[in-house]
C-alpha positions as CSV (number, residue, x, y, z in Angstrom):
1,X,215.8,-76.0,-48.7
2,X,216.0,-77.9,-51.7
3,X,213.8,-78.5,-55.0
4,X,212.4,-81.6,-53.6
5,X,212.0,-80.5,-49.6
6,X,210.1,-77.6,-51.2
7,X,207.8,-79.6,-54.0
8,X,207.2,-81.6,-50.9
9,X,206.1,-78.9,-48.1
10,X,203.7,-77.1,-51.1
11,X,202.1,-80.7,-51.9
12,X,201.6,-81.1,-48.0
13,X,200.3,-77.7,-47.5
14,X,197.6,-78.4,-50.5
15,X,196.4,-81.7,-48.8
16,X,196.5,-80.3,-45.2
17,X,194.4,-77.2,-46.9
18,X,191.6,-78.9,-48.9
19,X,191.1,-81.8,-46.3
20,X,190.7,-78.8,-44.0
21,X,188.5,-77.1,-45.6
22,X,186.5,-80.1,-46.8
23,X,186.4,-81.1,-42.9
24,X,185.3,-77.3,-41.9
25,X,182.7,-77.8,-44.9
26,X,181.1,-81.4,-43.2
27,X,181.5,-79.7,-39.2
28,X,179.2,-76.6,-40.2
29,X,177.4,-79.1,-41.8
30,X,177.1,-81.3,-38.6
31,X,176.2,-77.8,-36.8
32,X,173.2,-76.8,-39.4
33,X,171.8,-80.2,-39.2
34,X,171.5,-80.3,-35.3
35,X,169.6,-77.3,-35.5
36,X,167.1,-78.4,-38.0
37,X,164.0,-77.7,-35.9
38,X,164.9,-73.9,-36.8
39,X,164.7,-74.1,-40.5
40,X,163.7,-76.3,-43.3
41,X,167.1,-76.5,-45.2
42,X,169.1,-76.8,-41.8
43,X,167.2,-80.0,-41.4
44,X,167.9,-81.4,-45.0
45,X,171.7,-81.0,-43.6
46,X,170.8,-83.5,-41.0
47,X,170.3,-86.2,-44.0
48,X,173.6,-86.9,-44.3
49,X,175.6,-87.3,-40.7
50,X,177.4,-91.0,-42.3
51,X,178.9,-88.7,-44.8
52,X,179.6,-86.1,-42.3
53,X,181.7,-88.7,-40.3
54,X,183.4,-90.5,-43.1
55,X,184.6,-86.8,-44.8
56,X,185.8,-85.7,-41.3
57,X,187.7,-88.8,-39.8
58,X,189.5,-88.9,-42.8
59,X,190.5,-85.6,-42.9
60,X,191.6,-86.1,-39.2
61,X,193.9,-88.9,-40.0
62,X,195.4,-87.1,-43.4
63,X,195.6,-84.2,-40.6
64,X,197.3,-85.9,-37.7
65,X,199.7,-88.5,-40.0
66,X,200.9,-85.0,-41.3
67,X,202.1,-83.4,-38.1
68,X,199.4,-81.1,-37.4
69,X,197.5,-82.2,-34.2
70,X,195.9,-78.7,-33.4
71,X,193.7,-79.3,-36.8
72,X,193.7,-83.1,-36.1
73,X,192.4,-82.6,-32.9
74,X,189.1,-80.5,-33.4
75,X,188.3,-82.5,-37.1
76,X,188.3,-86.1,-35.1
77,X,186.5,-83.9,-32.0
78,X,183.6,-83.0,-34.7
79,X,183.6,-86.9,-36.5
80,X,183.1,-88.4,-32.9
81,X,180.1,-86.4,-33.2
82,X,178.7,-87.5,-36.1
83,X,179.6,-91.3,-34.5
84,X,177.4,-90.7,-32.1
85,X,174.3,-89.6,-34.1
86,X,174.7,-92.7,-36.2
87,X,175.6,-95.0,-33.4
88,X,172.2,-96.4,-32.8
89,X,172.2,-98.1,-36.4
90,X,174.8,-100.3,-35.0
91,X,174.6,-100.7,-31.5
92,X,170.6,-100.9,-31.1
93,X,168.7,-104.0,-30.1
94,X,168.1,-105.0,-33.7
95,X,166.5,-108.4,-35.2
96,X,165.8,-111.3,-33.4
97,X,165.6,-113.8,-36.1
98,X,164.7,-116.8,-33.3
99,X,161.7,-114.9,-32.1
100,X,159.1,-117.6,-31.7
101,X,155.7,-115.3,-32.2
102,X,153.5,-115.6,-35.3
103,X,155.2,-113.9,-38.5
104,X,154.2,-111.1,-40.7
105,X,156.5,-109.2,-43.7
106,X,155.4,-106.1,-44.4
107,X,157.1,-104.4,-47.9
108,X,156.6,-100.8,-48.7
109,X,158.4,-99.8,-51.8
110,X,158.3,-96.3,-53.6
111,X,158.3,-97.7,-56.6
112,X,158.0,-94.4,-58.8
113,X,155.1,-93.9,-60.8
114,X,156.5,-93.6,-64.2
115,X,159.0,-96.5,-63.8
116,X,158.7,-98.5,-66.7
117,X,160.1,-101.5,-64.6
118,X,156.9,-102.4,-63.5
119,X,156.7,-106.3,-64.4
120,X,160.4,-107.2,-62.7
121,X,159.3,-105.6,-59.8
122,X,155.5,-107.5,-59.9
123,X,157.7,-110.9,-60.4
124,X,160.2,-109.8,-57.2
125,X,157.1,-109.4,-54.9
126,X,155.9,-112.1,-56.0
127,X,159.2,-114.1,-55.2
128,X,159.4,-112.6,-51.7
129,X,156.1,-113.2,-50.9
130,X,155.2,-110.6,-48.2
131,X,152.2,-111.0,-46.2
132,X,150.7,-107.0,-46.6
133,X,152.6,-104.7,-49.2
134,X,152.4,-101.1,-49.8
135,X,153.1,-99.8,-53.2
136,X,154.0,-96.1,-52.9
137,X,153.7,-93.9,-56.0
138,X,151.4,-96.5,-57.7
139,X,149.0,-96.2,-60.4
140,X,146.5,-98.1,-62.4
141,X,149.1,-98.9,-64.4
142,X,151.4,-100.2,-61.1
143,X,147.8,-102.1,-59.9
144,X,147.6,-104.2,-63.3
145,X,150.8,-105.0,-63.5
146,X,150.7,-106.2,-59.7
147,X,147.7,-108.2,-61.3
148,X,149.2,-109.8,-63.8
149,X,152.3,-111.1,-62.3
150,X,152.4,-109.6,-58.8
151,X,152.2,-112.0,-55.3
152,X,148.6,-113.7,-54.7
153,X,147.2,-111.1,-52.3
154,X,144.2,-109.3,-52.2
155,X,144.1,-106.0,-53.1
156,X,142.7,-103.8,-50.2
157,X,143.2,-100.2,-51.7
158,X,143.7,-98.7,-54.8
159,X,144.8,-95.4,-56.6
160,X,141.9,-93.1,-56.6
161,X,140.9,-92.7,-60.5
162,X,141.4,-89.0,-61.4
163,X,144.9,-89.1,-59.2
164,X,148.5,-89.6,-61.2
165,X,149.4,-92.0,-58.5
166,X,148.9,-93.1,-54.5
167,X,149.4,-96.0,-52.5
168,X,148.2,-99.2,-53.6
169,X,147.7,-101.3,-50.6
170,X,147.3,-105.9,-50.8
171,X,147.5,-108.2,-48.0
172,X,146.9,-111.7,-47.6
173,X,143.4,-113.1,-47.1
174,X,144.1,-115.0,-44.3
175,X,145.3,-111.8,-42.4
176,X,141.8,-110.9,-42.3
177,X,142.8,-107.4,-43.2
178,X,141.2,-104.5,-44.0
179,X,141.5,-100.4,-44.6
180,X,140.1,-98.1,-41.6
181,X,140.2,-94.4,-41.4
182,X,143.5,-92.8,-40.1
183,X,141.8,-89.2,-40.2
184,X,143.8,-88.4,-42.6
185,X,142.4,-86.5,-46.0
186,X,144.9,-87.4,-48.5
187,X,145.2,-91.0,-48.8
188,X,148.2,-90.8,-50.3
189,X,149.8,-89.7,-47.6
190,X,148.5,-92.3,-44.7
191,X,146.2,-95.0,-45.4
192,X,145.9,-97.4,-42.3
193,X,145.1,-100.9,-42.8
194,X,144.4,-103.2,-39.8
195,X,144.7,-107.3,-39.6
196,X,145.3,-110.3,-37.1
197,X,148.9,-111.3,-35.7
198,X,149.0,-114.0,-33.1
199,X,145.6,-113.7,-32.7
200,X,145.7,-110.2,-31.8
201,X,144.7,-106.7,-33.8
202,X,147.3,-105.4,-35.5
203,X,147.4,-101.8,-37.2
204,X,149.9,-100.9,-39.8
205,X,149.9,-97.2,-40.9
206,X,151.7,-96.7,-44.8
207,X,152.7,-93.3,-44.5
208,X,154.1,-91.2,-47.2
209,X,154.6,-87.6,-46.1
210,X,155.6,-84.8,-49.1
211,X,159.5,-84.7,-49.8
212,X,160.7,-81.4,-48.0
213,X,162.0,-79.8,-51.6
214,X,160.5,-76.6,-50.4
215,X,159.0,-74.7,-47.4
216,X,155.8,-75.4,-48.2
217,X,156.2,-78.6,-48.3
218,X,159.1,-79.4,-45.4
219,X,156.0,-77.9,-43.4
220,X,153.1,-80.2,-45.0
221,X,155.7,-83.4,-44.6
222,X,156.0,-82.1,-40.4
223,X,152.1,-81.6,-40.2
224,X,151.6,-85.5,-41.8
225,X,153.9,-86.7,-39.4
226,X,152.8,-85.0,-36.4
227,X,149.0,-85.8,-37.1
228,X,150.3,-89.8,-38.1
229,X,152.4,-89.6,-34.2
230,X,149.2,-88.7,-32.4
231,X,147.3,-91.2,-34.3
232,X,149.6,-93.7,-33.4
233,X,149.2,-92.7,-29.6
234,X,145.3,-93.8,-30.0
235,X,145.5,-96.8,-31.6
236,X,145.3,-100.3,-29.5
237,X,147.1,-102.4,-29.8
238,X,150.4,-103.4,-31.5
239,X,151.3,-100.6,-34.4
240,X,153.8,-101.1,-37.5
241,X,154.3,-98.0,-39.1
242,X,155.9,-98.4,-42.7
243,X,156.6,-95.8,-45.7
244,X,159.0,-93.4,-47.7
245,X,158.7,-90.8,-44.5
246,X,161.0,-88.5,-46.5
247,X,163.2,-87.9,-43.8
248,X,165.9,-89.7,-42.2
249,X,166.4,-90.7,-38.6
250,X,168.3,-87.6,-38.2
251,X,165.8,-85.0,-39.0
252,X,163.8,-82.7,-36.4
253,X,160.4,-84.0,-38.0
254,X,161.6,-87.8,-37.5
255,X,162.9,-87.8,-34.4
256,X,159.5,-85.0,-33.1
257,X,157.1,-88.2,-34.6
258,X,159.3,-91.2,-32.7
259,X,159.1,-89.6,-29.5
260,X,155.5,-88.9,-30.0
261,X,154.5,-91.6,-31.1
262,X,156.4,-93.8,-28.8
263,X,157.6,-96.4,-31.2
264,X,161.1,-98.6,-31.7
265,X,163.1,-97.8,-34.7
266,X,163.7,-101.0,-36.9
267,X,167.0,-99.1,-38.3
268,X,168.4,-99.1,-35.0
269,X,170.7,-102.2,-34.6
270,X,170.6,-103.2,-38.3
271,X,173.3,-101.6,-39.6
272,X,173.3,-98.9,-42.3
273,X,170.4,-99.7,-44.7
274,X,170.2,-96.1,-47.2
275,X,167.0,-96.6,-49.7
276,X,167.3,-93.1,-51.7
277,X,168.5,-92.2,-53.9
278,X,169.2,-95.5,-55.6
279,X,172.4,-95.7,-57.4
280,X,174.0,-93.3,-55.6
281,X,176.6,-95.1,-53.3
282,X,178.1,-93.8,-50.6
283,X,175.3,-90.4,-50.9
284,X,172.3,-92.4,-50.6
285,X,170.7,-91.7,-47.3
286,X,167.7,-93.3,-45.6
287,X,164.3,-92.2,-45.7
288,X,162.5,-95.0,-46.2
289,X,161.6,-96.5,-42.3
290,X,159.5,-98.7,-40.5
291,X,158.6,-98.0,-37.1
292,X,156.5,-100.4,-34.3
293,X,154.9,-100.2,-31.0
294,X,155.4,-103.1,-28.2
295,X,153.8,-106.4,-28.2
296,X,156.0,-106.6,-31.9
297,X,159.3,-108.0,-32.0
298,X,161.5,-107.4,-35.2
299,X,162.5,-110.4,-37.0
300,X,164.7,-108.7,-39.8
301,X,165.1,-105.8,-41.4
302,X,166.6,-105.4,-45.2
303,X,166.5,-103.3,-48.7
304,X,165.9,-104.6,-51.9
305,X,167.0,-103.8,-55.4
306,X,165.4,-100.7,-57.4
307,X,164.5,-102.1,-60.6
308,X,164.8,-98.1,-61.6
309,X,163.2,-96.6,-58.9
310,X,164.7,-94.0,-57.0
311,X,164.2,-95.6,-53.6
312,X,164.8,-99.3,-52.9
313,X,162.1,-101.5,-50.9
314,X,162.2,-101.7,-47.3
315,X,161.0,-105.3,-46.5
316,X,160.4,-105.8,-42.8
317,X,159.5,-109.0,-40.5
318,X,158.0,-108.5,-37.5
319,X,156.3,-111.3,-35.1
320,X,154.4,-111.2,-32.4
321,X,155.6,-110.8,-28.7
322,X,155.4,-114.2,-26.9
């Protein structure tokens, strides 16, 4: 064998051994992550299944254009899987953007309570002019900056005084809208707010559940979601639920509260739409949501910029079902 047949079989030996292992890395990965309901860290492994299947196809390729199919095989076997668990953001129903019902945008955006940023984003809201906003992470200092240069809405709910931040909640007047107990003792974790769409009630819930950085709290975030699900199951009516869930559509606690609470997925259909955290490319992941019932029909679904927040807005038009 010569100097150059030999540099050649050690470089391909390298490649075929770190996309290998790099692909063995992302299909335990895949493995942890379907068995989330088990254990709190196993589920943060379901965050990141895109990633999963963009590591592992190409490892497949580099695998099979390199003559070694048995390899080949079971990495494209284990990306096919991850395909599947991320197919619904491409193949659902998604937005119908000629639905004829009355129209409502609804904007939740986690806009991080020491963010400095907090006139740009006042004068954005303003500019997109949503019909009921929730500000998660808010403050007084979020609430007079919303003032000052924020949309013209009314402001429905504020940041309890005493409390570094919460959900600041506005609306417009003509929805008629107002807060009403969701059961829930921390209100900034659910507050409930309920208005008028095509004549009808509607209820949205803004839900922001703790982030799962611990056990502790993975189980407080599955408790919030689980008592917001069978909340949702009472309500009459049309339902919008809207927040920084702190979970993607992957994880056990997501997927427990959707079936629960019976309610379509807005991500499903719209393509891949990641919201944390911001800045990050192709690791950000989505865990910002918006969820509703029947007699709602999505009209679009999109993300905005950050303006230095960690998460990006969701901004979601929904109408009413003719």
């Amino acid at each position: 064998m010569t100097g150059t047949a030999r540099s050649r079989s050690t470089f391909t030996t390298l490649v075929l051994g770190a996309t290998g292992a790099a692909g063995a890395v992302a299909a335990l990965a895949t493995l942890g992550g379907l068995s989330g309901g088990l254990w709190w860290p196993l589920d943060l492994l379901s965050s990141f299944h895109p990633q999963y299947l963009v590591v592992l196809a190409a490892a497949a390729l580099v695998h099979l254009a390199l003559r070694s199919p048995a390899s080949g095989v079971w990495l494209l076997a284990a990306a096919l899987i991850n395909a599947a668990i991320v197919a619904p953001l491409f193949l659902g129903s998604g937005a119908d953007p000629d639905a004829a019902g009355e129209r409502l945008t609804v904007v939740s955006f986690n806009v991080g309570v020491s963010n400095p940023a907090r006139d740009d984003i006042a004068r954005y809201l303003a500019a997109e002019e949503p019909g009921l906003l929730f500000v998660i992470e808010s403050s007084f200092e979020w609430e007079d900056a919303l003032e000052r240069q924020g949309p013209p809405l009314a402001t429905l709910a504020i940041v309890p005084r005493g409390r570094v931040s919460g959900i600041t909640v506005m609306a417009d007047p003509s929805l008629g809208a107002r807060v009403i107990p969701a059961g829930f003792a921390d209100p900034g974790e659910a507050i409930a707010v309920e208005a008028t769409l095509g004549g009808e009630r509607l209820t949205v819930l803004g839900l922001h559940p703790p982030s799962p950085t611990n056990g502790e709290r993975a189980a407080r975030r599955d408790e919030v979601m689980a008592a917001a699900a069978e909340w949702v199951r009472g309500v009459e009516g049309p339902v919008l639920v809207i927040g920084d869930l702190n979970a993607t559509p992957w994880s056990s606690a997501y997927r427990s509260f959707r079936w629960t609470a019976m309610l379509a997925d807005t991500s499903h259909g719209s393509g891949f739409q990641p919201s944390w955290p911001a800045g990050w490319g192709p690791a950000m992941i989505p865990i910002d949501h918006a969820l509703h019932s029947g007699g709602l029909v999505l009209v679009e679904r999109r993300t905005g910029p950050s303006f230095g927040s960690a998460h990006r807005p969701l901004l979601v038009t929904v109408a009413a079902a003719g």
